[in-house]
KOLDO-217886 format. One record per residue (C-alpha): residue number from 1; x, y, z. Coordinates in pm, 1 decimal. Layout:
<mardos>
sese, x, y, z
NUM, X, Y, Z
...
</mardos>
This chain:
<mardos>
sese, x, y, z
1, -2002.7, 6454.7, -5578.2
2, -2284.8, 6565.7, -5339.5
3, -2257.7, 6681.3, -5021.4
4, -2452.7, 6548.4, -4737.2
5, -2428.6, 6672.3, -4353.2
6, -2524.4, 6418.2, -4126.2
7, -2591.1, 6583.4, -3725.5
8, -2796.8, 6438.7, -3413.6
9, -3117.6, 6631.3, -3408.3
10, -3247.0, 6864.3, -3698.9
11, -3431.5, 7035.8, -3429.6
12, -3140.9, 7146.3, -3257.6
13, -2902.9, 7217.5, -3527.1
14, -2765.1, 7552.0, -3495.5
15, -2608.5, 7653.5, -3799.5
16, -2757.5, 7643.1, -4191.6
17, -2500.3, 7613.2, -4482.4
18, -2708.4, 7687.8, -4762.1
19, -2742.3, 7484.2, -5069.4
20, -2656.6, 7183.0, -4831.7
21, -2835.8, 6880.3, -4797.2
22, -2833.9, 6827.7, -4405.0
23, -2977.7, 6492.9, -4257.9
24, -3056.9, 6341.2, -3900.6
25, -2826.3, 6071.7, -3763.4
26, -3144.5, 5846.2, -3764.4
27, -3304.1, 5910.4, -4050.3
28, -2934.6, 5841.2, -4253.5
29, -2885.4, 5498.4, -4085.9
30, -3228.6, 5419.1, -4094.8
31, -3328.3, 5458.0, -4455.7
32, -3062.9, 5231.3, -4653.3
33, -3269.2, 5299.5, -5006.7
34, -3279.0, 5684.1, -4968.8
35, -2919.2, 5671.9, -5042.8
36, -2809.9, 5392.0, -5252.5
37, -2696.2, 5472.7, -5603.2
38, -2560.2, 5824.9, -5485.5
39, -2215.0, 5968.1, -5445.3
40, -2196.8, 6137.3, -5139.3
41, -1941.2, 6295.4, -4966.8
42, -2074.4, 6256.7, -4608.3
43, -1993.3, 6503.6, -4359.5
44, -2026.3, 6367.1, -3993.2
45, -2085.8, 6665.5, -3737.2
46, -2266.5, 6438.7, -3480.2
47, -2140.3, 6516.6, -3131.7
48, -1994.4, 6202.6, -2991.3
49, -1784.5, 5946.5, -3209.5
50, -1750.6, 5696.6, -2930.4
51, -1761.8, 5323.4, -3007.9
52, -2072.4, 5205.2, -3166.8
53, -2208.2, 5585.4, -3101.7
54, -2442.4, 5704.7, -3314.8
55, -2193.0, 5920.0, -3464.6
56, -1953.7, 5582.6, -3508.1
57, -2247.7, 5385.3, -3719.0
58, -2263.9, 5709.8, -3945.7
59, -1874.1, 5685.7, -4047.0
60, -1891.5, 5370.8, -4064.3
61, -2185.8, 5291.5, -4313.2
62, -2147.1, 5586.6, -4514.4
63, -1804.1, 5386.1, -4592.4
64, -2032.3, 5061.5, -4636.3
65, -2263.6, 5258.1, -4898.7
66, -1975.2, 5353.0, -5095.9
67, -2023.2, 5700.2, -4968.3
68, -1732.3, 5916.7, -4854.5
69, -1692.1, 5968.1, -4465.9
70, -1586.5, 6316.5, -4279.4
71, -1410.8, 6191.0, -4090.3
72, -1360.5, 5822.2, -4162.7
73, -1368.8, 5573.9, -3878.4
74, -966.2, 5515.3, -3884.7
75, -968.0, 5875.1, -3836.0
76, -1200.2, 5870.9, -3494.7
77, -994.2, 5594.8, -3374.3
78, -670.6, 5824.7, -3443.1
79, -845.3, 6133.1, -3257.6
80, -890.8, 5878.6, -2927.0
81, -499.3, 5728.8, -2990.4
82, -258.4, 5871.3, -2688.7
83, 8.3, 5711.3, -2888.4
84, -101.6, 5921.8, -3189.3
85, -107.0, 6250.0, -2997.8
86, 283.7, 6173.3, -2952.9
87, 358.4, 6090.4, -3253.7
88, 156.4, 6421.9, -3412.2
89, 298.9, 6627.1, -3143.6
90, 642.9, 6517.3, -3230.3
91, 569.6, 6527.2, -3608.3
92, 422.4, 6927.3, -3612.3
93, 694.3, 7008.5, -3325.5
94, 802.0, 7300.5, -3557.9
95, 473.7, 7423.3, -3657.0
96, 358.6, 7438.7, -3311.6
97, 667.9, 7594.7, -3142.9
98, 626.9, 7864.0, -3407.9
99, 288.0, 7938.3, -3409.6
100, 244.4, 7945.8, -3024.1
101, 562.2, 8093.9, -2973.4
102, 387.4, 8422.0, -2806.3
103, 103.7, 8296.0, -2596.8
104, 123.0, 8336.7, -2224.8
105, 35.8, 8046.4, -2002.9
106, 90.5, 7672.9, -2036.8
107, -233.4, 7585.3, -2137.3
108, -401.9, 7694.2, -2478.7
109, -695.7, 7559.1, -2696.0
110, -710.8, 7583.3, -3058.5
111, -1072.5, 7578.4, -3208.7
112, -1053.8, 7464.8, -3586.0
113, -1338.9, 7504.3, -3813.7
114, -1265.8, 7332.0, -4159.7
115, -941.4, 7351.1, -4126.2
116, -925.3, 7743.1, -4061.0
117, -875.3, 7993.8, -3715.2
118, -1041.8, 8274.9, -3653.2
119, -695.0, 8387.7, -3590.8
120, -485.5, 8425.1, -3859.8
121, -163.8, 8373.4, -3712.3
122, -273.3, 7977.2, -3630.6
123, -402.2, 7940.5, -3970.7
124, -126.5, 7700.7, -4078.8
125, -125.9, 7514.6, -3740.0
126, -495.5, 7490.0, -3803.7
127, -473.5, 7310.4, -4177.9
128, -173.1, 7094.2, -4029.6
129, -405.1, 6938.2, -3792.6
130, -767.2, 6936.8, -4019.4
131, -533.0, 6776.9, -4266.9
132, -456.2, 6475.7, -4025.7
133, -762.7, 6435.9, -3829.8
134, -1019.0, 6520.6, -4109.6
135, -1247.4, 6646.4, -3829.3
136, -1461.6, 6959.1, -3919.3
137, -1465.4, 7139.6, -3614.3
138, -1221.9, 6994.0, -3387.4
139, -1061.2, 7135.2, -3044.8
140, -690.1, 7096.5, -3032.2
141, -543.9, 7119.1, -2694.5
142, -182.4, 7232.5, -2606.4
143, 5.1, 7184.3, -2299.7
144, 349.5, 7345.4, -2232.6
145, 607.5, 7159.7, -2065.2
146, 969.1, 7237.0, -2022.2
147, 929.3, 7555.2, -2271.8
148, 796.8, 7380.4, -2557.7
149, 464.4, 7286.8, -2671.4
150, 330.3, 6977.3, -2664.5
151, -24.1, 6839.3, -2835.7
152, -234.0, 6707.4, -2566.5
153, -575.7, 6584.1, -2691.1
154, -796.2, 6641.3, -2986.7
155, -1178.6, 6647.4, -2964.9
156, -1493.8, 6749.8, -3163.2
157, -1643.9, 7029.1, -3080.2
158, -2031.8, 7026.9, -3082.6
159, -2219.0, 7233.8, -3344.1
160, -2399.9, 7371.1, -3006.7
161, -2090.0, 7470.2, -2842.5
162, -1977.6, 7672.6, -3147.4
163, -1981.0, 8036.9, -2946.9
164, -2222.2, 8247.5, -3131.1
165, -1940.4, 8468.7, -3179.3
166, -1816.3, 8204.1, -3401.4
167, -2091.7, 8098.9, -3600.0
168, -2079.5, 8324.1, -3890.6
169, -1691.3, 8243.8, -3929.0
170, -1784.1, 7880.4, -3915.3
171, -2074.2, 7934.9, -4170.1
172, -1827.8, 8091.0, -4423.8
173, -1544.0, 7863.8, -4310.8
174, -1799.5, 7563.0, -4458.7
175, -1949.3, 7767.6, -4745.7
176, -1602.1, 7840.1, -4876.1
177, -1471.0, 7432.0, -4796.5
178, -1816.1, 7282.2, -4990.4
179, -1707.8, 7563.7, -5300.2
180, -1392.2, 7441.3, -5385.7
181, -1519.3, 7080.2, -5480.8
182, -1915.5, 7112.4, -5534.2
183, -1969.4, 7009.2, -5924.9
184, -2020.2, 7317.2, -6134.1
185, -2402.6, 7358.3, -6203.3
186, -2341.0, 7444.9, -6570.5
187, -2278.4, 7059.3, -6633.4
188, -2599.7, 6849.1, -6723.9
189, -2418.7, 6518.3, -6642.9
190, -2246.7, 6472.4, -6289.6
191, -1887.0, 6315.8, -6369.6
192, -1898.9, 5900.5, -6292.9
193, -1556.5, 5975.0, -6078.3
194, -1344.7, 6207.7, -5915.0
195, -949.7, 6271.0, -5998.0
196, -719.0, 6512.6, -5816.9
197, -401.7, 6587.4, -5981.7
198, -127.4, 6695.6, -5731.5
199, 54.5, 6986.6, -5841.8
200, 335.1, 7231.9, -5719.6
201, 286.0, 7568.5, -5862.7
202, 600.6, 7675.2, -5725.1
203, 839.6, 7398.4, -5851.0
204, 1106.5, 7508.0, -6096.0
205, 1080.5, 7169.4, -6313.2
206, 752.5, 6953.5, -6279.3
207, 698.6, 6662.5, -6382.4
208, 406.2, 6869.9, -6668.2
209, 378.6, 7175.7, -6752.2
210, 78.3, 7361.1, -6752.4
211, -29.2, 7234.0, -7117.0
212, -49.4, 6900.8, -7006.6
213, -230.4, 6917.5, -6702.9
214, -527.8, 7067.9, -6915.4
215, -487.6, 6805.2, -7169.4
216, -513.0, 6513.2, -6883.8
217, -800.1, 6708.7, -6725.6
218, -974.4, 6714.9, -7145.4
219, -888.1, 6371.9, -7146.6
220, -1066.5, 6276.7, -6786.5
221, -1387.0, 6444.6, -6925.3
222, -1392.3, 6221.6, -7229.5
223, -1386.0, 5942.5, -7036.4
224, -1708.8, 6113.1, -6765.0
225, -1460.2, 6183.9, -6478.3
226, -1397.9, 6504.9, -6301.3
227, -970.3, 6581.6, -6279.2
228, -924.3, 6855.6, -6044.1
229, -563.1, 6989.4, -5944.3
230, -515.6, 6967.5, -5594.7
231, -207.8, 7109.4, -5387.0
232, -7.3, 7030.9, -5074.1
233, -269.9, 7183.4, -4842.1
234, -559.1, 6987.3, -4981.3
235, -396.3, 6673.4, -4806.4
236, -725.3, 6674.3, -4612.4
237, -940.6, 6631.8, -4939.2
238, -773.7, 6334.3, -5051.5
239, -1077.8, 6120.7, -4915.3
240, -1325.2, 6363.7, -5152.6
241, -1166.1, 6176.1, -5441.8
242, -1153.2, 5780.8, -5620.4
243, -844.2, 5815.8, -5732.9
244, -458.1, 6065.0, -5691.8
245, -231.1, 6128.7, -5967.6
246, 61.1, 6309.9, -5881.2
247, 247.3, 6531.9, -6090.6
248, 525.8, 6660.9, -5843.2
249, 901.3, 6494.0, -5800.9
250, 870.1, 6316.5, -5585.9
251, 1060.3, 6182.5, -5256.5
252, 1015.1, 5913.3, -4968.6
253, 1091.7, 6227.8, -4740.7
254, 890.0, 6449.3, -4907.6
255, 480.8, 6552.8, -4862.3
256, 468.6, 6337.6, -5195.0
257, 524.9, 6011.2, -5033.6
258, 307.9, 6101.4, -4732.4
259, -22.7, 6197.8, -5014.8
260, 31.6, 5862.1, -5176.7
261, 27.5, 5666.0, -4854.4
262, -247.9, 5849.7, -4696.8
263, -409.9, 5786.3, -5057.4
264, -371.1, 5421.6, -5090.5
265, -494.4, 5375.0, -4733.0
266, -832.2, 5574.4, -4851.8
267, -865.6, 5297.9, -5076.4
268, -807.9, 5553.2, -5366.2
269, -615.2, 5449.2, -5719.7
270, -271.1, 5634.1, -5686.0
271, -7.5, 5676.8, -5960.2
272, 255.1, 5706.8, -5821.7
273, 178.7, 5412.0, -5528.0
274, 410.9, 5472.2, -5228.8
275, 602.0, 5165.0, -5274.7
276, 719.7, 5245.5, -5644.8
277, 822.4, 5566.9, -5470.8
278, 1023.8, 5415.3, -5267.4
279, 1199.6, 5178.6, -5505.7
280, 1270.2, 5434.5, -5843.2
281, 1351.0, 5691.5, -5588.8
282, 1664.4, 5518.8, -5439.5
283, 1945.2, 5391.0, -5674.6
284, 2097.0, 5176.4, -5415.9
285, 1783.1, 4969.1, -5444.7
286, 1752.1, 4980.1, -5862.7
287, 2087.6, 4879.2, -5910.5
288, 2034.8, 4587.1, -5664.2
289, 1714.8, 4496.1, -5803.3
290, 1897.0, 4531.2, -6219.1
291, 2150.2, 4284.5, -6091.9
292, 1952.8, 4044.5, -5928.4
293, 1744.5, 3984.9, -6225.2
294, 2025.9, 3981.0, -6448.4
295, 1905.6, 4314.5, -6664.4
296, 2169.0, 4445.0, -6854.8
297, 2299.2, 4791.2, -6710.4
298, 2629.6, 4992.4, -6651.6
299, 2875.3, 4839.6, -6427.9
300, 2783.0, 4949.5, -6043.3
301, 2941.0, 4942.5, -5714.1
302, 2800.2, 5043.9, -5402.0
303, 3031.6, 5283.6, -5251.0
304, 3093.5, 5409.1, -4883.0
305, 3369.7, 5566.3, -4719.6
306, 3585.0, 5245.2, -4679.7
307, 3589.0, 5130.6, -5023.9
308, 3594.2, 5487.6, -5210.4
309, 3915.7, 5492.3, -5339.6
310, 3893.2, 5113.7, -5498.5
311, 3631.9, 5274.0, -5728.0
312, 3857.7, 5375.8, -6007.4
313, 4049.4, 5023.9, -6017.5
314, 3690.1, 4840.6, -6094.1
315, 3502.0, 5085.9, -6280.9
316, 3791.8, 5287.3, -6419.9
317, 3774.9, 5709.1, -6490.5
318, 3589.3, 5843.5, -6561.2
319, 3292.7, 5740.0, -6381.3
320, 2938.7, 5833.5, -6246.3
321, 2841.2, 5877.8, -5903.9
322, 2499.1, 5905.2, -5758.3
323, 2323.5, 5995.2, -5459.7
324, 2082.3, 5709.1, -5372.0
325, 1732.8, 5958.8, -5436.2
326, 1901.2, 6172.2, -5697.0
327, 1660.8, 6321.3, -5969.3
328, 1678.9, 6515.4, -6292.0
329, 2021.1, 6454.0, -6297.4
330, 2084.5, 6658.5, -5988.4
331, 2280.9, 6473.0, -5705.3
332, 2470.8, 6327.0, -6029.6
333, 2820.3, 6382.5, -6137.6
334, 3103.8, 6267.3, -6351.5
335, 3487.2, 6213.5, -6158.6
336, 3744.3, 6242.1, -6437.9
337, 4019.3, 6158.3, -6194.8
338, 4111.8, 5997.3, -5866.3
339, 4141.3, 6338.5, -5694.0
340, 3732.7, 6434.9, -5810.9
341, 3647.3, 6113.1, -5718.5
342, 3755.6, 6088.9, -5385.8
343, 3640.2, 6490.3, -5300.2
344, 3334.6, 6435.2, -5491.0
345, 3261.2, 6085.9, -5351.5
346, 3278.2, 6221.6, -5002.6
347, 3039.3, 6520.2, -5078.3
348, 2804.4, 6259.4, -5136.5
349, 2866.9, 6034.9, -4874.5
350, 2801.1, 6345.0, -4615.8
351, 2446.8, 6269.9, -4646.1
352, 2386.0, 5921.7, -4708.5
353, 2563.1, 5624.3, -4583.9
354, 2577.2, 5469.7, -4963.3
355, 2623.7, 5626.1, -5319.4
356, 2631.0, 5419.6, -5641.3
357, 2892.6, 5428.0, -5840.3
358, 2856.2, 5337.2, -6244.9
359, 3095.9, 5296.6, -6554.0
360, 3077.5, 5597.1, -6760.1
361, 2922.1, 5523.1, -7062.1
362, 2893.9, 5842.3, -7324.4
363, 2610.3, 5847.3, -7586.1
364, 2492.5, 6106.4, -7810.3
365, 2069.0, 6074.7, -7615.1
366, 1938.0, 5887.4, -7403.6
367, 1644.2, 5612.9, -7444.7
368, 1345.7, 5693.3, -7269.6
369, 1022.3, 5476.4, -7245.8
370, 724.6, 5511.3, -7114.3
371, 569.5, 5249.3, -6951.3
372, 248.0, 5261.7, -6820.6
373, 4.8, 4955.9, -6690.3
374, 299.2, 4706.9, -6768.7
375, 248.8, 4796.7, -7118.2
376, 497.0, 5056.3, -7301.8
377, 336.2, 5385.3, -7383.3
378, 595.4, 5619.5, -7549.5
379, 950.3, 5621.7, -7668.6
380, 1149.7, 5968.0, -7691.1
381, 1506.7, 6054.1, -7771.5
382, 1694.5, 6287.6, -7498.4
383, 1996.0, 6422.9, -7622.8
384, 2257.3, 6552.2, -7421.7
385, 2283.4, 6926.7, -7387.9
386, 2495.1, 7096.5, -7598.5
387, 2868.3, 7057.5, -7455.3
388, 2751.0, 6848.3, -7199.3
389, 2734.0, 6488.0, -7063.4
390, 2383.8, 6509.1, -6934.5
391, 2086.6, 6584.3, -7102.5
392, 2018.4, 6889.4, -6830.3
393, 2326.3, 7093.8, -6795.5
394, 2294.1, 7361.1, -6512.3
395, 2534.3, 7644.8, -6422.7
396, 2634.4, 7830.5, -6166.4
397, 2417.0, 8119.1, -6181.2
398, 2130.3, 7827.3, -6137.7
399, 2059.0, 7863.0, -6517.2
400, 1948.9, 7523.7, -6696.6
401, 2006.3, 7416.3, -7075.7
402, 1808.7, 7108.9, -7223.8
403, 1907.8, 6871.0, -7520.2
404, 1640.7, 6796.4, -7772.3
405, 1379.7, 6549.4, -7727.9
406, 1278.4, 6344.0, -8003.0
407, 959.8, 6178.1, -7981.2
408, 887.4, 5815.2, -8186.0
409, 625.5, 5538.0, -8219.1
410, 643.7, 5244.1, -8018.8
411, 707.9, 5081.5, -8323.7
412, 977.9, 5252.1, -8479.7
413, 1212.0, 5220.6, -8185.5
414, 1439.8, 4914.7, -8132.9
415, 1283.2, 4595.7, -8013.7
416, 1512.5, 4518.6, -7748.8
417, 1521.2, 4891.0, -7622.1
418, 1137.9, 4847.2, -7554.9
419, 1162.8, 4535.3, -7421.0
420, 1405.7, 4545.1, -7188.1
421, 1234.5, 4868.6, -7034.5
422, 895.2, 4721.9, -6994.6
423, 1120.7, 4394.2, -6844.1
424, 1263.1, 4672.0, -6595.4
425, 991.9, 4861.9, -6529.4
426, 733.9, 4547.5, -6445.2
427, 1044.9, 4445.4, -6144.8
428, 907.3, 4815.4, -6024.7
429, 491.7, 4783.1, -6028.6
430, 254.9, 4846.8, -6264.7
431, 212.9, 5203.4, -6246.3
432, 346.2, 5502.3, -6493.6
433, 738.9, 5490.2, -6528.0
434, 1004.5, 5596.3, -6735.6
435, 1257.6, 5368.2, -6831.3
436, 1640.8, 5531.4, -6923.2
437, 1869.3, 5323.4, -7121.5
438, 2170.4, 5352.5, -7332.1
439, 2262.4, 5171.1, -7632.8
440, 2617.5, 5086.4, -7742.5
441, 2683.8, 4850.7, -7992.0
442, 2431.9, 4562.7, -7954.3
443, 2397.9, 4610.3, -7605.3
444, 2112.1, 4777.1, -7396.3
445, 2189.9, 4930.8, -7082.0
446, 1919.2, 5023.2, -6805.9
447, 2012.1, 5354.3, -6637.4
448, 1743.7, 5416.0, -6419.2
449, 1382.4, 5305.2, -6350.3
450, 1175.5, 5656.8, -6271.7
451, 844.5, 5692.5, -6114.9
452, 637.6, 6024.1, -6195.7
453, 816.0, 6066.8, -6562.6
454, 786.5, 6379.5, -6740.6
455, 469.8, 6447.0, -6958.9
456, 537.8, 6787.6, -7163.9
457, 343.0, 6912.5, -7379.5
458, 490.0, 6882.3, -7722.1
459, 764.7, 6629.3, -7637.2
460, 649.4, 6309.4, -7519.5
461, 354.0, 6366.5, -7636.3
462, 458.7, 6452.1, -7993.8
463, 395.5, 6140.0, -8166.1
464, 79.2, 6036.5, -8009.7
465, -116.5, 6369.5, -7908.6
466, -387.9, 6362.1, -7722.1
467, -418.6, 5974.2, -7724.9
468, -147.0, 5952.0, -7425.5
469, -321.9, 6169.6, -7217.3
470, -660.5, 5927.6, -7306.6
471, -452.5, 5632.3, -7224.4
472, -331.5, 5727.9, -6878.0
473, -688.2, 5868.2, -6822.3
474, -791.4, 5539.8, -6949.6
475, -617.8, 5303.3, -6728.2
476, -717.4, 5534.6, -6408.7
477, -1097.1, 5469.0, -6483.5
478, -1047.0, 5092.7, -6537.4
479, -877.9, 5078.5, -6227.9
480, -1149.6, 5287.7, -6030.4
481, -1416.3, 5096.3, -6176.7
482, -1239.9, 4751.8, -6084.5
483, -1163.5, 4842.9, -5720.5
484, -1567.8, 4978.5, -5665.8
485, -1690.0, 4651.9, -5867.7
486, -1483.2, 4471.8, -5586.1
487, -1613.3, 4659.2, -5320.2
488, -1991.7, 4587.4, -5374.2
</mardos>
């Protein structure tokens, strides 16, 4: 995607980022045709941003043209939102108290160019606040009251009041922002559509491995899209992009839930969508929802510090109990008797209100199936690690065994297994899910519903290669296409 900076006077611009494409405010609002067709990434460093400013009518028709808007108008109305500033204030209270911790004074200004300080030491406070406000160079203004910091007001700082001190930080600030999305120039063909990939290169189990991600980013190529991983400090980016896939666990109080939201609101297609966040990730709510809609699934009570002890008369021993946003079977475990039920139980109940408790039902593997666009994608085997009840068995020294996973055909697996999974998952959304069930006897037993299911290479992908990584690619670009066919 281009890049196009839009300022008030050509004339009196006083910085040049080379290989740029920089535009009056005029001349961009006034000639419509000079930029229909293109995918722009619009870049709006005019000096006010009032209402129905000049600087307003360029965020806001760049969004009309399809084009992307730096910032977008929501994000000028945030910058002028007292109410906001509070909120923010409250919301970086950490961040702030840390990085200001040894100024002198009560009054400080933080100039923030692309997201970066000239001062190292406010670099994160500096990201924190790009990453919210999406303005390029912005002036954040901090009052202290009652020993702590406090946000006051942010404003844009005009390219002319850039200190010529500052200018050549600013000029590398942009050059080095503009790098890390401008289309390679090796490639004849620009891609049709943009894809970030949210990754964690620090987390000890994602949701795919390394192998994978290259295989989705192949697969978005095919299909004439760009897939580019993003991390937690490109929440800024996120309006650079048509559509988010994340590949982190995710978490309702977690940065997950917050890039999914901010996502959705850019009008982006996400996978995983904030509310099927918030449903798979609490089991209070699945096992609700299961009985409700009268999908089989292991006996559950919801358990809380009054009715604890009546656990073991209903469900018997032993028996399962889960924190509400457990995941990869941590915040999980197995009371054999009334005395680890009732210690366990109130470990649990420490930090949430409700657990779920469930019948213990022991199988040799789990049932796990993909489901994906309300359709099912994969089925895999998960057996239980060796000597274990789970199919992740961890030990003290923070070591983790695995069971074997055993990847099938749609086709070959049992037809009420499938079923009843895509039944399950379709109560969720239709975005990418994996389905757990147990089978004994005839019956079919829904464990969980999961958003953001693992995608390894070499186990779910096993049976059907590099066609599951087309499919998922597949049903992002339909998707994209739909929601910008809508839009014009």
């Amino acid at each position: 995607m281009a890049i196009l900076v839009v300022v008030d006077d050509l004339t009196e611009w006083p910085l040049h980022f080379e290989g740029v494409e920089t535009v009056a405010a005029r001349d961009y609002l006034a000639q419509q045709q000079a930029w229909n067709g293109r995918r722009l990434t619009v870049f709006n460093l005019c000096r006010s941003w009032s209402y129905q400013s000049m600087g307003w009518y360029v965020s806001l028709l760049a969004s009309a043209r399809g084009h992307r808007p730096v910032p977008s108008v929501t994000h000028l109305r945030d910058i002028a939102s007292a109410s906001l500033m509070r909120t923010v204030s409250h919301d970086l209270d950490e961040l702030m108290q840390r990085s200001l911790a040894r100024l002198r004074g009560d009054h400080f200004e933080l100039s923030v160019y692309f997201g970066r300080n000239l001062a190292h030491a406010h670099d994160r406070l500096a990201r924190a606040l790009y990453n919210l406000f999406q303005v390029p160079f912005l002036r954040a203004t901090f009052e202290r009251r009652r020993e702590r910091w406090e946000l006051h007001a942010v404003t844009p700082i005009p390219a002319r009041s850039i200190a010529r001190a500052h200018r050549e930080f600013v000029i590398e600030a942009a050059k080095q922002y503009f790098a890390r999305y401008r289309p390679p120039r090796k490639r004849a063909a620009a891609p049709r559509h943009d894809l970030a990939i949210l990754v964690d290169a620090e987390e000890a189990s994602p949701p795919s491995d390394s192998r994978a991600l290259a295989r989705f980013q192949r697969a978005a190529e095919q299909l004439g899209m760009r897939a580019q991983v993003i991390h937690r400090e490109d929440y800024g980016r996120l309006a650079e992009f048509d559509a988010l896939f994340i590949r982190v666990t995710t978490a309702v109080n977690h940065y997950t839930y917050d890039f999914a939201r901010r996502a959705e609101a850019l009008g982006l297609v996400v996978i995983d969508d904030p509310t099927s966040i918030l449903r798979c990730t609490n089991k209070v709510f699945l096992a609700e929802l299961l009985e409700r809609h009268e999908i089989e699934h292991p006996r559950s009570l919801l358990v809380n510090h009054e009715n604890l002890a009546e656990v073991a008369d209903q469900l018997g021993l032993p028996c399962v109990l889960k924190k509400p946003d457990s995941a990869f079977s941590q915040g999980v475990v197995k009371a054999d008797s009334l005395d680890e039920l009732i210690s366990k139980g109130r470990e649990l109940l420490a930090t949430s209100e409700l657990v779920v408790a469930q019948e213990f039902l022991p199988t040799e593997f789990d049932w796990r199936v993909g489901v994906l666009d309300r359709k099912p994608l994969y089925v895999a085997r998960y057996h239980m690690a060796a000597k274990h009840w789970q199919i992740i068995r961890r030990d003290d020294a923070g070591g983790e065994s695995y069971g074997r996973v055993q990847a099938l055909a749609v086709d070959e697996a049992p037809r009420h297994v499938v079923r009843t999974a895509v039944r399950a998952a379709n109560l969720i959304g239709d975005g990418l899910y994996g389905v757990d069930l147990k089978t004994t006897g005839r019956k079919c037993h829904v464990i969980e519903v999961n958003d953001n299911p693992s995608l390894d290479a070499g186990y779910e992908d096993s049976v059907l290669g590099a066609r599951l990584y087309q499919r998922v690619m597949e049903v992002f670009l339909q998707r994209i296409e739909a929601r910008k066919s809508a839009t014009h």
